[in-house]
PyMOL Python script that loads the backbone (N, CA, C, O; Angstrom):
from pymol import cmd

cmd.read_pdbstr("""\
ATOM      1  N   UNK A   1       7.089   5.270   0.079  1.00  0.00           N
ATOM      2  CA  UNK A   1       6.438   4.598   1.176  1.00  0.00           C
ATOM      3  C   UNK A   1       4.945   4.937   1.221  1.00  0.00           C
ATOM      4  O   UNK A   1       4.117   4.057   1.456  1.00  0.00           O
ATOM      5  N   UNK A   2       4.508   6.553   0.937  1.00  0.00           N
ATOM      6  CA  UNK A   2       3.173   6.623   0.987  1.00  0.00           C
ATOM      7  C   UNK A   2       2.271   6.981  -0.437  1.00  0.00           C
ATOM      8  O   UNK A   2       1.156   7.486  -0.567  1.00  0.00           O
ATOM      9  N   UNK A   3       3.382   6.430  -1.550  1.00  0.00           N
ATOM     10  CA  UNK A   3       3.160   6.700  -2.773  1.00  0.00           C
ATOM     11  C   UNK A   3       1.639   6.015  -2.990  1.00  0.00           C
ATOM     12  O   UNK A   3       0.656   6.706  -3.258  1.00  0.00           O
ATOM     13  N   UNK A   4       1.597   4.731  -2.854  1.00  0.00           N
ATOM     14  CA  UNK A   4       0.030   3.998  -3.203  1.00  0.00           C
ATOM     15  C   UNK A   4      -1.014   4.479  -2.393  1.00  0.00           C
ATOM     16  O   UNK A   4      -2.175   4.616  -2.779  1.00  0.00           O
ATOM     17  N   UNK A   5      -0.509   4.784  -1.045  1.00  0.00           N
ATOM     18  CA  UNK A   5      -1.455   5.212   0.200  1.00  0.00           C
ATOM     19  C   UNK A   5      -2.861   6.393  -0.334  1.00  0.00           C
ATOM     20  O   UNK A   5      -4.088   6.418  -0.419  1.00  0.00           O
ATOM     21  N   UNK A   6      -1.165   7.602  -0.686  1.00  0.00           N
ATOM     22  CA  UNK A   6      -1.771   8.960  -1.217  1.00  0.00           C
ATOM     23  C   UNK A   6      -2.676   8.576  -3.004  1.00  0.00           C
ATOM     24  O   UNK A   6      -3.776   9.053  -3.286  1.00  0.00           O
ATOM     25  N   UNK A   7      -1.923   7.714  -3.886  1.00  0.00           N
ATOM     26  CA  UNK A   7      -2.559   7.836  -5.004  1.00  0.00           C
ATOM     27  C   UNK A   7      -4.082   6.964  -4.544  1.00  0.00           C
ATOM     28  O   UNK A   7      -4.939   7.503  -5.243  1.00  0.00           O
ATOM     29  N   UNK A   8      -4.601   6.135  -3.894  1.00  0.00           N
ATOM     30  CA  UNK A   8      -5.319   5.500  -3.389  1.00  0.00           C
ATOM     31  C   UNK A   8      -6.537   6.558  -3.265  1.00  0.00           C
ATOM     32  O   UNK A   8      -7.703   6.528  -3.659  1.00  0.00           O
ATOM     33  N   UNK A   9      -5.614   7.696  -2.404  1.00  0.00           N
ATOM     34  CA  UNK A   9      -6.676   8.433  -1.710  1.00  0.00           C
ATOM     35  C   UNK A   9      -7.170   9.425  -2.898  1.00  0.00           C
ATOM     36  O   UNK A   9      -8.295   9.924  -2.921  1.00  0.00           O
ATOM     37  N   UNK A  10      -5.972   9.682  -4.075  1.00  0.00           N
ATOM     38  CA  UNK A  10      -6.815  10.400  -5.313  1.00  0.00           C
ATOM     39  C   UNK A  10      -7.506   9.735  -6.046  1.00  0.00           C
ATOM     40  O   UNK A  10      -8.187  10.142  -6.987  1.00  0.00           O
ATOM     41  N   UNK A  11      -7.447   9.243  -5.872  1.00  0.00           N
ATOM     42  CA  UNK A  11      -8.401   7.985  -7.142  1.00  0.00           C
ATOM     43  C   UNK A  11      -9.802   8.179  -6.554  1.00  0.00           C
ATOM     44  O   UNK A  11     -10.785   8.569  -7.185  1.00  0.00           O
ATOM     45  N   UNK A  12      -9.737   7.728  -4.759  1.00  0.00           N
ATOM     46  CA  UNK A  12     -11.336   8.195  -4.533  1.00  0.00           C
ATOM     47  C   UNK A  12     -12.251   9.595  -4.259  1.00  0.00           C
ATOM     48  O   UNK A  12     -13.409   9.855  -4.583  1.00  0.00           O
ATOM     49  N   UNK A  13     -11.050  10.530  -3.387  1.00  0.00           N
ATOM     50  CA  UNK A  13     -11.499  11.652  -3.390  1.00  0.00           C
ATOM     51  C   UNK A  13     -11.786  12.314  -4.921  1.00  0.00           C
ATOM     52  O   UNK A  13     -12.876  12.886  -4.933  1.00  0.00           O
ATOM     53  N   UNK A  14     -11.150  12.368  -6.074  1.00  0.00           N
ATOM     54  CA  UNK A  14     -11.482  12.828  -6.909  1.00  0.00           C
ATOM     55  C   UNK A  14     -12.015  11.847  -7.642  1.00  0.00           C
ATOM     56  O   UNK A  14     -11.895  12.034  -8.853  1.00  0.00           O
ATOM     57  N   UNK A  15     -12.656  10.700  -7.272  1.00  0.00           N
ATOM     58  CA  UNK A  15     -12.855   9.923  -8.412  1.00  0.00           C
ATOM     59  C   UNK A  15     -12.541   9.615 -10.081  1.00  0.00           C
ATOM     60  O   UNK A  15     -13.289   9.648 -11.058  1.00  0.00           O
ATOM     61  N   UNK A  16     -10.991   9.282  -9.926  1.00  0.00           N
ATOM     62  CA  UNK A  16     -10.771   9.260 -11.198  1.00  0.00           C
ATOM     63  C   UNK A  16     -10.813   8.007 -11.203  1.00  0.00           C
ATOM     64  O   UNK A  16     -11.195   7.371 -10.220  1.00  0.00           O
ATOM     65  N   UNK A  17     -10.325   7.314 -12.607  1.00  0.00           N
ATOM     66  CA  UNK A  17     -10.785   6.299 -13.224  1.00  0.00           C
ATOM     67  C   UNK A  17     -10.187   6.405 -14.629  1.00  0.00           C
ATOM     68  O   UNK A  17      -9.906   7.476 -15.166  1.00  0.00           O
ATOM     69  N   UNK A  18      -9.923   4.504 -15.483  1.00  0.00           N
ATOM     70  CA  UNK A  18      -9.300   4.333 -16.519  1.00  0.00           C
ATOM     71  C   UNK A  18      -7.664   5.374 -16.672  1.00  0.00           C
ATOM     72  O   UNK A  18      -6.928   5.448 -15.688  1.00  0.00           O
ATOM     73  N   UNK A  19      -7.440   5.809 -17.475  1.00  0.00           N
ATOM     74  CA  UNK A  19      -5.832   6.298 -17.474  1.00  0.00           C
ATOM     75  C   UNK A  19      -5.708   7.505 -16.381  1.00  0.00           C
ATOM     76  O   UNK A  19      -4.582   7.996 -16.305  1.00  0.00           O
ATOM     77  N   UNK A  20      -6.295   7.823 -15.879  1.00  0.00           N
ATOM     78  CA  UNK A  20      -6.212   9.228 -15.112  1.00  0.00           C
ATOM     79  C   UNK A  20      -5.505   7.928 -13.682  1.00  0.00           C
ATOM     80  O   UNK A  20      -4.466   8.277 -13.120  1.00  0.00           O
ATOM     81  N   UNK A  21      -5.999   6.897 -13.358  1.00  0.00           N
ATOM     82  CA  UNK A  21      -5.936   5.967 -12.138  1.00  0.00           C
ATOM     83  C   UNK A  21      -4.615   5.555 -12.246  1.00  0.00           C
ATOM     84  O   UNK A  21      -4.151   4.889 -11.321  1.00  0.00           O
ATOM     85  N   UNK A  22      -3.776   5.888 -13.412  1.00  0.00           N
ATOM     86  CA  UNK A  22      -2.793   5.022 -13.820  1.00  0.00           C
ATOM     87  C   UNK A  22      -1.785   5.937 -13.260  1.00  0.00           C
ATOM     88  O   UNK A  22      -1.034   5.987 -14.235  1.00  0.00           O
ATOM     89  N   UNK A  23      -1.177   6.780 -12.276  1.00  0.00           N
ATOM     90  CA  UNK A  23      -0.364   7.233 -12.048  1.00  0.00           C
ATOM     91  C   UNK A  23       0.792   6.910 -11.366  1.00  0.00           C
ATOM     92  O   UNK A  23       0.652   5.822 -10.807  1.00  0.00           O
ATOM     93  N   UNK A  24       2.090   7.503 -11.145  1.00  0.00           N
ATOM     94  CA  UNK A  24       3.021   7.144 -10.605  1.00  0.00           C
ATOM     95  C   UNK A  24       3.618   8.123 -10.280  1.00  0.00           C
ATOM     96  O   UNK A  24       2.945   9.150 -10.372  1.00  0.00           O
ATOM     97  N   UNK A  25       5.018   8.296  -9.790  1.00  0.00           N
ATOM     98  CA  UNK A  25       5.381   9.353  -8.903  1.00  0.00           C
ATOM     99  C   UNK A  25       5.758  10.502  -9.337  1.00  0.00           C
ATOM    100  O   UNK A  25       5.920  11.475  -8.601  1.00  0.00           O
ATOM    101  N   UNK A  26       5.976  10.497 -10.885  1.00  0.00           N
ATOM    102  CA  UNK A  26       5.650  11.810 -11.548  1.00  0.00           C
ATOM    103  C   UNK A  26       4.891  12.400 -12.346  1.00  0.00           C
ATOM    104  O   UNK A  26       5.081  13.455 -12.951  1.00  0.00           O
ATOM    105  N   UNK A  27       4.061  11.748 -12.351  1.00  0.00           N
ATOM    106  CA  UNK A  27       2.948  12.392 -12.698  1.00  0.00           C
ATOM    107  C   UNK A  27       1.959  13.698 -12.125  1.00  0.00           C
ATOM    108  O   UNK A  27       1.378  13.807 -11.045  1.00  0.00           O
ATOM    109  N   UNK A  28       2.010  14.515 -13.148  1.00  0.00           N
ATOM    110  CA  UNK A  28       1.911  15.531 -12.696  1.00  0.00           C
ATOM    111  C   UNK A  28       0.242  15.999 -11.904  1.00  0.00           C
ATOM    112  O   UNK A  28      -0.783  15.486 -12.353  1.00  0.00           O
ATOM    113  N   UNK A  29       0.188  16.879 -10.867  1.00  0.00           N
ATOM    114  CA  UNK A  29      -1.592  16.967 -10.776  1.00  0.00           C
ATOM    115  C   UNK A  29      -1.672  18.330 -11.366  1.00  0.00           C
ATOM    116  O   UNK A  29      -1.745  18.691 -12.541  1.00  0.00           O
ATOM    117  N   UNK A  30      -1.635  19.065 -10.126  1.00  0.00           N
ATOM    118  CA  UNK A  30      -1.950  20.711 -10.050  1.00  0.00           C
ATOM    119  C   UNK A  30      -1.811  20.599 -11.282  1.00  0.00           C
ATOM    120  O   UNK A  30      -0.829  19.963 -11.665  1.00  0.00           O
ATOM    121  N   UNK A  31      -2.768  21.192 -12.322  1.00  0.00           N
ATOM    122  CA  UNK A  31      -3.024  22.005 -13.751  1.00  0.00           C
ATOM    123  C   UNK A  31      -2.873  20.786 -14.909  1.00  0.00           C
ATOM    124  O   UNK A  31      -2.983  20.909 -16.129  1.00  0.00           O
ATOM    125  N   UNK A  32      -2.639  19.795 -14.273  1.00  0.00           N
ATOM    126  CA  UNK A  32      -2.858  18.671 -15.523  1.00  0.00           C
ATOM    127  C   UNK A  32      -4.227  17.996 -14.748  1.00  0.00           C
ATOM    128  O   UNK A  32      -4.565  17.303 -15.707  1.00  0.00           O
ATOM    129  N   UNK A  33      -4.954  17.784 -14.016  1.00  0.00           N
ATOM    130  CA  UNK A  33      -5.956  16.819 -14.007  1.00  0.00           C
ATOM    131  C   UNK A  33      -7.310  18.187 -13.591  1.00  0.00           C
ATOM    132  O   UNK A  33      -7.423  19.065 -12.736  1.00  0.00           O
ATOM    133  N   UNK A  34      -7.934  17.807 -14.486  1.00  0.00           N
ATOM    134  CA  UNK A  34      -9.085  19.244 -14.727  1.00  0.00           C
ATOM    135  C   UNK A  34      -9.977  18.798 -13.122  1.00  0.00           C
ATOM    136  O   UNK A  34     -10.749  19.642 -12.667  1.00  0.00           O
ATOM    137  N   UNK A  35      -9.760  17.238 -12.247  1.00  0.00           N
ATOM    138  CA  UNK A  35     -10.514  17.361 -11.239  1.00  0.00           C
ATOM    139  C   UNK A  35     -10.049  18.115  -9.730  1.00  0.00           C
ATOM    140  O   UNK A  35     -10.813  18.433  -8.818  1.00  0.00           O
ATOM    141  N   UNK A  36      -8.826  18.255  -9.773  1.00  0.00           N
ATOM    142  CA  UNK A  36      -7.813  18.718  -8.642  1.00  0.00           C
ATOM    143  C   UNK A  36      -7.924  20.311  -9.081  1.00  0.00           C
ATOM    144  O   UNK A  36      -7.109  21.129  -9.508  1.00  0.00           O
ATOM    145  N   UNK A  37      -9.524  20.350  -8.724  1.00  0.00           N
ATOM    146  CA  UNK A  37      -9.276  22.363  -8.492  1.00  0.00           C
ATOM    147  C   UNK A  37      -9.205  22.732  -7.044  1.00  0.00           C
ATOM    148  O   UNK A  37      -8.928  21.955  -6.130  1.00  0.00           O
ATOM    149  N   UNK A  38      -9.521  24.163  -6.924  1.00  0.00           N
ATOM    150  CA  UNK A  38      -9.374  24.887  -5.657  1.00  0.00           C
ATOM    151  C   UNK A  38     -10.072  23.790  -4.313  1.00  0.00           C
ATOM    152  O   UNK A  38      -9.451  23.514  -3.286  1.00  0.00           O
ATOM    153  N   UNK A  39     -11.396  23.322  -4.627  1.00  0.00           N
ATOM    154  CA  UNK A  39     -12.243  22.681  -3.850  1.00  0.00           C
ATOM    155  C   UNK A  39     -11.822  21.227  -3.837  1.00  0.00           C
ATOM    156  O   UNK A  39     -12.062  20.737  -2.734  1.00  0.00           O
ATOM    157  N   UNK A  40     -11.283  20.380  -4.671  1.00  0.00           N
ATOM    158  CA  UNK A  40     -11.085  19.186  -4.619  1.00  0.00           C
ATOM    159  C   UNK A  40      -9.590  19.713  -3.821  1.00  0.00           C
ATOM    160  O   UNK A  40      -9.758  19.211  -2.710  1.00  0.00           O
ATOM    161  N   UNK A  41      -8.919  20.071  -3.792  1.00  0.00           N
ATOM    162  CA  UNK A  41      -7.476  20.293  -2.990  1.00  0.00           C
ATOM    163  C   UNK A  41      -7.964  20.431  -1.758  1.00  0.00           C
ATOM    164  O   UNK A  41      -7.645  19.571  -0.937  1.00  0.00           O
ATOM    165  N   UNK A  42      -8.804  21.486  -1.361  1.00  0.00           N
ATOM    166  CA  UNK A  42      -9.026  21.538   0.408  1.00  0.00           C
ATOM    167  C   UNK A  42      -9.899  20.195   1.023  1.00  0.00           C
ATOM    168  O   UNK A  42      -9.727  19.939   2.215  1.00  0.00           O
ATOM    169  N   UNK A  43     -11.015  19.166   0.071  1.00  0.00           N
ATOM    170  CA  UNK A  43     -10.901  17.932   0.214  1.00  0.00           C
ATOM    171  C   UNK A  43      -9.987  17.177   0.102  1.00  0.00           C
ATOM    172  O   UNK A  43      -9.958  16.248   0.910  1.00  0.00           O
ATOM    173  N   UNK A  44      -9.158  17.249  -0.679  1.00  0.00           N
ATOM    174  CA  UNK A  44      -7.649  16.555  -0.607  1.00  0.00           C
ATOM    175  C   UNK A  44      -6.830  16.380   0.739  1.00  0.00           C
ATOM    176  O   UNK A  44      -6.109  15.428   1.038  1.00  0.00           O
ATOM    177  N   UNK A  45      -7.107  17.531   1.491  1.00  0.00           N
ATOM    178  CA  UNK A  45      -5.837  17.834   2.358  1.00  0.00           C
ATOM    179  C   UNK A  45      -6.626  17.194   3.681  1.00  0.00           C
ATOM    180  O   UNK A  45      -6.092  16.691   4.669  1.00  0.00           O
ATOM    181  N   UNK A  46      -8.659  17.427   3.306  1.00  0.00           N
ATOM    182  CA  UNK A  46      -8.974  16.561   4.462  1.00  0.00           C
ATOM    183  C   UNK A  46      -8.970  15.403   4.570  1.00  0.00           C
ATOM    184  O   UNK A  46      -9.121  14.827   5.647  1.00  0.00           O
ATOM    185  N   UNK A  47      -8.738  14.652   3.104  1.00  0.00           N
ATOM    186  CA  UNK A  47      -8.921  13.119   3.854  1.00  0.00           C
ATOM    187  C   UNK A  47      -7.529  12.826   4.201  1.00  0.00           C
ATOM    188  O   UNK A  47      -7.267  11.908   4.979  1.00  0.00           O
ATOM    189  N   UNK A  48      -6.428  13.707   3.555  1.00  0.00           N
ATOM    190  CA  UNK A  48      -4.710  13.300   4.195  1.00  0.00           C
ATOM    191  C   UNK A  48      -4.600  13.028   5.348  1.00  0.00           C
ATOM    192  O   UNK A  48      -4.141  12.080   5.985  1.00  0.00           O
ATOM    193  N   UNK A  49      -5.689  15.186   5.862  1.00  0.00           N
ATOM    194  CA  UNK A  49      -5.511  14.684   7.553  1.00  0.00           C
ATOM    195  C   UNK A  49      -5.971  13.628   8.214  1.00  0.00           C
ATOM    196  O   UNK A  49      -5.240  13.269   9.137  1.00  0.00           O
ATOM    197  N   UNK A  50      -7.005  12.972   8.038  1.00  0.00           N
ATOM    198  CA  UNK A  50      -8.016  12.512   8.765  1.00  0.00           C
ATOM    199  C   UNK A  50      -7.371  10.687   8.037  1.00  0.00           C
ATOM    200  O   UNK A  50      -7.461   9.767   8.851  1.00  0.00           O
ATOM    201  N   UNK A  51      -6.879  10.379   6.824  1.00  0.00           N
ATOM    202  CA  UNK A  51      -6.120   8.891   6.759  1.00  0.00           C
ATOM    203  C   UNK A  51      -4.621   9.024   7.815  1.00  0.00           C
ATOM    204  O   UNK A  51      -4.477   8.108   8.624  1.00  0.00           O
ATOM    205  N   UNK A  52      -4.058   9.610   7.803  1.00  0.00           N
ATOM    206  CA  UNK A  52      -2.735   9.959   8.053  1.00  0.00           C
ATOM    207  C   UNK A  52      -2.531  10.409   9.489  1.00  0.00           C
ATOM    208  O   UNK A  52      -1.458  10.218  10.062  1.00  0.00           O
ATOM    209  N   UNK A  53      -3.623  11.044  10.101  1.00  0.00           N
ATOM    210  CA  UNK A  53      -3.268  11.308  11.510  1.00  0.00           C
ATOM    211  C   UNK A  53      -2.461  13.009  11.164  1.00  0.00           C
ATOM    212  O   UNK A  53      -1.606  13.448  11.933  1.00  0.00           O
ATOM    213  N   UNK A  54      -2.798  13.585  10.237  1.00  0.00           N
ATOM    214  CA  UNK A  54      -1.733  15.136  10.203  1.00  0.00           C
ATOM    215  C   UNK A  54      -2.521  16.382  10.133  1.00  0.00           C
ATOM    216  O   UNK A  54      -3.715  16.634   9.972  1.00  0.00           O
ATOM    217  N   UNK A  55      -1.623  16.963  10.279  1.00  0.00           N
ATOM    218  CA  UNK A  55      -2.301  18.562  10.518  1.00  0.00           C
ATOM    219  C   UNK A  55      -1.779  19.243   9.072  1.00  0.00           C
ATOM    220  O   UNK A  55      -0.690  19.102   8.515  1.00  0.00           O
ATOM    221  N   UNK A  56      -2.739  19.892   8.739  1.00  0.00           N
ATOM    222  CA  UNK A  56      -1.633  20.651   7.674  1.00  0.00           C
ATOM    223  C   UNK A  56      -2.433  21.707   7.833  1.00  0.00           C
ATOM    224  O   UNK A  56      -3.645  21.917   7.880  1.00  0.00           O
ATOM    225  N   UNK A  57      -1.005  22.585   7.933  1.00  0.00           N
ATOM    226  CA  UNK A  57      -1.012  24.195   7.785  1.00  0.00           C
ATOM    227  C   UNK A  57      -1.346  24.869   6.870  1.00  0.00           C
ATOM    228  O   UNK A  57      -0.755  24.476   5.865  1.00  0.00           O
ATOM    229  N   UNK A  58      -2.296  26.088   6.564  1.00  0.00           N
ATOM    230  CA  UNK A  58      -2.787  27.060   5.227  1.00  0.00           C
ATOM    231  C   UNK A  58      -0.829  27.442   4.710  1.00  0.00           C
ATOM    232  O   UNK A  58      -0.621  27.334   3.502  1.00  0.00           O
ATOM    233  N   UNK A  59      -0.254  27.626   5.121  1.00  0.00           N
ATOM    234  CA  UNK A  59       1.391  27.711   4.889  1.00  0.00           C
ATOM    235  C   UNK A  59       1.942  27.214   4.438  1.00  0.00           C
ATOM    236  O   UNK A  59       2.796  27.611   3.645  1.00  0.00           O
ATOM    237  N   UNK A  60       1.590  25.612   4.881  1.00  0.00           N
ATOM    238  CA  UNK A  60       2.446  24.540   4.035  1.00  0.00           C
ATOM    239  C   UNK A  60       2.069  24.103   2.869  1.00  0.00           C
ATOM    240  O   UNK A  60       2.634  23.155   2.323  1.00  0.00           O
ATOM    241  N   UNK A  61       1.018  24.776   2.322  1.00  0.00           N
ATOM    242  CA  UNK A  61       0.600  24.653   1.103  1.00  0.00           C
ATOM    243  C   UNK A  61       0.523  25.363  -0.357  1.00  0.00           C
ATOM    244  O   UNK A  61      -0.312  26.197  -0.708  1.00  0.00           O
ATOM    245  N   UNK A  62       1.461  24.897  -1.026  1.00  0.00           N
ATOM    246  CA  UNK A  62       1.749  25.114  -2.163  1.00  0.00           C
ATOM    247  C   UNK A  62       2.101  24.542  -3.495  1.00  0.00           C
ATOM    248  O   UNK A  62       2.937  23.638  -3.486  1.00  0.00           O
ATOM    249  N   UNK A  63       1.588  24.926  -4.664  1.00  0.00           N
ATOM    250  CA  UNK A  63       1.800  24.553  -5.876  1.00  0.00           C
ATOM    251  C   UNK A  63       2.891  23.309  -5.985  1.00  0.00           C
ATOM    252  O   UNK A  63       2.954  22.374  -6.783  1.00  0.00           O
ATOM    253  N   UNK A  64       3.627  23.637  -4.988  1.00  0.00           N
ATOM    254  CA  UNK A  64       5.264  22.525  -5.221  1.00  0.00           C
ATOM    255  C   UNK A  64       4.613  21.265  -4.529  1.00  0.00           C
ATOM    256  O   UNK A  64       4.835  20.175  -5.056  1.00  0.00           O
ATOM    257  N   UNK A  65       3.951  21.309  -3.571  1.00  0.00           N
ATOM    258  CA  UNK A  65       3.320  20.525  -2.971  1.00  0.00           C
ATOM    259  C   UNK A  65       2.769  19.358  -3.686  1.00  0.00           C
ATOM    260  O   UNK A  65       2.887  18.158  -3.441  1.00  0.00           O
ATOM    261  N   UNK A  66       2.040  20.075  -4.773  1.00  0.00           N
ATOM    262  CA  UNK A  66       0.813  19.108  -5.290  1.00  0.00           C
ATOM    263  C   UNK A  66       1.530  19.132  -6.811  1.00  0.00           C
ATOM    264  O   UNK A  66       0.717  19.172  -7.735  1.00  0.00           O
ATOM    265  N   UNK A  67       2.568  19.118  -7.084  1.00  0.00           N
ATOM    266  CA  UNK A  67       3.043  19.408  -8.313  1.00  0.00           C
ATOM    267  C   UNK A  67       2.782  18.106  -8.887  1.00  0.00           C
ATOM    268  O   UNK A  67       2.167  17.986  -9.947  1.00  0.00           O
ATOM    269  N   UNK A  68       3.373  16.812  -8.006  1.00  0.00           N
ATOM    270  CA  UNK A  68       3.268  15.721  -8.720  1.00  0.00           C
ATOM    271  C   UNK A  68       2.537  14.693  -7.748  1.00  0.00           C
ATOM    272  O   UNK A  68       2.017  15.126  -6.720  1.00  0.00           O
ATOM    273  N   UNK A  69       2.495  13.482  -8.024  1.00  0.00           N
ATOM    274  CA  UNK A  69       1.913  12.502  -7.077  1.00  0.00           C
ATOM    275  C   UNK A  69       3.154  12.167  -6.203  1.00  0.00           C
ATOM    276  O   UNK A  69       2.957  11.940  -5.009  1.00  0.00           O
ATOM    277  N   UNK A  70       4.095  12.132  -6.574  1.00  0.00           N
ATOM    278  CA  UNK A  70       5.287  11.838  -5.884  1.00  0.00           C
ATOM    279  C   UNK A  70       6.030  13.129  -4.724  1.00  0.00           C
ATOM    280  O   UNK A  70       6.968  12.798  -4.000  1.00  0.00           O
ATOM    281  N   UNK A  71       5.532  14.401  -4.696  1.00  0.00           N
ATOM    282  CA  UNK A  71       5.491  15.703  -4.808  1.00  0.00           C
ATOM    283  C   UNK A  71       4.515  15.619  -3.138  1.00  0.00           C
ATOM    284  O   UNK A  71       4.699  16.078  -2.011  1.00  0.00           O
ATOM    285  N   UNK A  72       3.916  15.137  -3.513  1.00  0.00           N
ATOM    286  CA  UNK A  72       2.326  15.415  -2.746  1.00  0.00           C
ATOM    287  C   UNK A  72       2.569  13.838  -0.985  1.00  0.00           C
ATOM    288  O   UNK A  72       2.236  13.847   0.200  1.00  0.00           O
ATOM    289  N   UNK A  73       3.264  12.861  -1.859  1.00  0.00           N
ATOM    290  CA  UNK A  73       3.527  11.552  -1.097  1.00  0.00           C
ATOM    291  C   UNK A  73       4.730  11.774  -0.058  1.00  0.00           C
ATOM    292  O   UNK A  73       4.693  11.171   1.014  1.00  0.00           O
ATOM    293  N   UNK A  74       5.874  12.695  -0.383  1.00  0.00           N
ATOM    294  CA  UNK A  74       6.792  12.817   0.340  1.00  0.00           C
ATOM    295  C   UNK A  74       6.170  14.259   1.012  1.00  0.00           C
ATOM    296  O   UNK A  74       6.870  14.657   1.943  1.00  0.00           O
ATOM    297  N   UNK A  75       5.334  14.861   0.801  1.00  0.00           N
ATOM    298  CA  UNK A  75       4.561  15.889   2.049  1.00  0.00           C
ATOM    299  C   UNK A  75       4.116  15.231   3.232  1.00  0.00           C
ATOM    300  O   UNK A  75       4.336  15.366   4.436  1.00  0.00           O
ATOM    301  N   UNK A  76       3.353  14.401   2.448  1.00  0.00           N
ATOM    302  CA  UNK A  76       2.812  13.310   3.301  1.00  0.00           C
ATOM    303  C   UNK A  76       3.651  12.618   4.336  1.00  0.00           C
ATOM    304  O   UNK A  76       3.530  13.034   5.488  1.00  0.00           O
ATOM    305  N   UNK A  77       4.142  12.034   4.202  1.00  0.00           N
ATOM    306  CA  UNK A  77       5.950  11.075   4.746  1.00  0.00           C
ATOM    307  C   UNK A  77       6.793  12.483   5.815  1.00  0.00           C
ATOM    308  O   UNK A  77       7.102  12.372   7.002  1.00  0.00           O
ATOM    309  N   UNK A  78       6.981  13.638   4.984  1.00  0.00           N
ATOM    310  CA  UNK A  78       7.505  14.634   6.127  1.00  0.00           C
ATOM    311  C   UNK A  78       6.849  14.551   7.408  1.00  0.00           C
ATOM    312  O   UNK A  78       7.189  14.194   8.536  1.00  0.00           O
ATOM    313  N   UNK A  79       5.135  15.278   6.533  1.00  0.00           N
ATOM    314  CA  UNK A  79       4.179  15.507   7.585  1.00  0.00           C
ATOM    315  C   UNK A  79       4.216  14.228   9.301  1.00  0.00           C
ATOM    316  O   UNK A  79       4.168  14.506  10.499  1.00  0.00           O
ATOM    317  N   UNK A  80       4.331  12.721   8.476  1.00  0.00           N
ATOM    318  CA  UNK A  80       4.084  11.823   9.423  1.00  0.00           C
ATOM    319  C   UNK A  80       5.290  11.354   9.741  1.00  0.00           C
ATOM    320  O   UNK A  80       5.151  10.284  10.334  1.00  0.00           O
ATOM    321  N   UNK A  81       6.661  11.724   9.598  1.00  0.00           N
ATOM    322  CA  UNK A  81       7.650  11.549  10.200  1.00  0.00           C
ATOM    323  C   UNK A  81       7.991  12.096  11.807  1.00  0.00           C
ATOM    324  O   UNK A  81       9.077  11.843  12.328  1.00  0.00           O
TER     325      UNK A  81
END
""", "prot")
cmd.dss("prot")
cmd.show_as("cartoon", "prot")
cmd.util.cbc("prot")
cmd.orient("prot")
């Protein structure tokens, strides 16, 4: 449900582009895309909050989280359930 929403929002926050844009729900981030470091993740989590209406906790965040795009979309979907 928030699979295009969230990949939408990586494509611009990290500005990727050509095959990196081409993702789907398993595709992996954390440690496969050299732009999703420490600093692009805590931008990550602000534009979630701030598209999405959510709060996210320093707690609820982890590696499993951001493992995949599909990973990262059903955080999302919890979060706004």
């Amino acid at each position: 449900m928030y699979l295009d929403d969230v990949k939408r929002l990586l494509i611009d926050v990290l500005s990727l582009s050509g095959d990196q844009a081409e993702m789907d729900a398993g595709t992996p981030l954390l440690g496969s895309l050299p732009e999703l470091d420490s600093m692009a993740v805590v931008n990550v989590i602000g534009a979630l909050e701030e598209q999405f209406g959510i709060t996210v906790e320093d707690d609820e965040i982890s590696a499993r989280t951001f493992a995949t795009l599909g990973s990262l979309a059903n955080f999302v979907a919890e979060k706004t359930a």
